[in-house]
C-alpha positions, -999 to +999 in steps of 0.1 A: -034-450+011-015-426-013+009-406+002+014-370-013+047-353-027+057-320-005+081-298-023+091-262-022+114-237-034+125-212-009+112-183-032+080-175-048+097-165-082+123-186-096+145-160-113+174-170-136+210-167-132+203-170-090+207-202-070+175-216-051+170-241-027+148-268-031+129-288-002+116-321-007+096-344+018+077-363-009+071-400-015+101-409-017+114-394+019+083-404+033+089-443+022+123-440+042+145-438+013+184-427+029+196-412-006+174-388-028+185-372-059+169-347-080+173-351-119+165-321-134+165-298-171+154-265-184+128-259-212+108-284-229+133-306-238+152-310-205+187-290-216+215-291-190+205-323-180+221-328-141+215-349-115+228-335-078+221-356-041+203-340-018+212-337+018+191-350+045+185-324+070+158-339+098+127-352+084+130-336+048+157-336+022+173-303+003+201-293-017+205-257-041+203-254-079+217-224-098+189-216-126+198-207-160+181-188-186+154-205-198+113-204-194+112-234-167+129-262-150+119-294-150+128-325-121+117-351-104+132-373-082+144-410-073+163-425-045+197-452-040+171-480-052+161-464-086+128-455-073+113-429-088+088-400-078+078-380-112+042-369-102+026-398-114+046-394-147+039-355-152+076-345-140+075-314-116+082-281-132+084-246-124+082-212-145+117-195-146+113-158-148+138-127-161+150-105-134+136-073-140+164-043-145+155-007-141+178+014-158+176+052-139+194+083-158+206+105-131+209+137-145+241+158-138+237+175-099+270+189-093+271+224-085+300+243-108+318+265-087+339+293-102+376+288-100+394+318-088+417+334-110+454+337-099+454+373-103+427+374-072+448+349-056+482+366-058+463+400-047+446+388-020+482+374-006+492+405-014+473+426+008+472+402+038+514+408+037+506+447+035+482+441+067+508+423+084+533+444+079+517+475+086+508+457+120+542+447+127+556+484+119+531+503+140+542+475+168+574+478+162+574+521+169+553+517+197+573+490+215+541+467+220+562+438+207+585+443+234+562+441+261+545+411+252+579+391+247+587+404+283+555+395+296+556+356+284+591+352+291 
């Protein structure tokens, strides 16, 4: 009876510079193994060569790995006894791809207002003192300004 290796990343696309997890339930969880560790590379020639411990969490075994830049990883796995599980000597590996960037040129939206000059400014002060004060005069002659003091005190 063979038994056959269950792995999985939690993602369809392995993309570089991001961190992954990795499930495994393969033969080595399977023979009741207590420690599993996945040794792993990038590229052909295994660069970055690192070994991490994967936690057991219930019936299957998992840990994270950050993915550098390169086309693939490659791993397989063996347990506290030195047994090893390297599909049947092929190693496991997986294509690494580029994130894609978009780069968007937003073009220039703002709407230009026209400043006010200060000559406009200092008019328009100018004739909103005039109004006041031509309020305040015909007021003043008429005695409205009295009778509204009187009538609020």
């Amino acid at each position: 009876m063979t038994t056959q290796s269950t792995l999985f990343f939690e993602t369809d696309n392995l993309i570089e510079g991001k961190t992954v997890k990795l499930t495994y339930n393969g033969t080595l969880a399977q023979n009741g193994a207590n420690e599993i560790y996945v040794h792993f590379g990038f590229g052909l020639l295994w660069n970055n060569l690192q070994e991490i411990k994967l936690d057991k969490v219930d019936d299957h075994f998992e840990t994270e790995i950050t993915l550098t830049s390169c086309e693939d990883i490659n791993f397989c796995f063996r347990d506290e006894n030195n047994n090893w599980d390297n599909n049947d000597t092929k190693n496991y590996s997986a294509p690494i791809t580029k994130e894609e960037v978009t780069v968007v040129k937003l073009e220039n939206t703002a709407i230009e207002v026209p400043r006010l000059k200060k000559s406009y400014l200092i008019a328009k002060k100018i004739k909103i003192a005039f109004y006041k004060t031509i309020s305040f005069l015909s007021k003043a002659f008429t005695g409205e300004w009295k009778k509204k003091k009187v009538e609020n005190n």
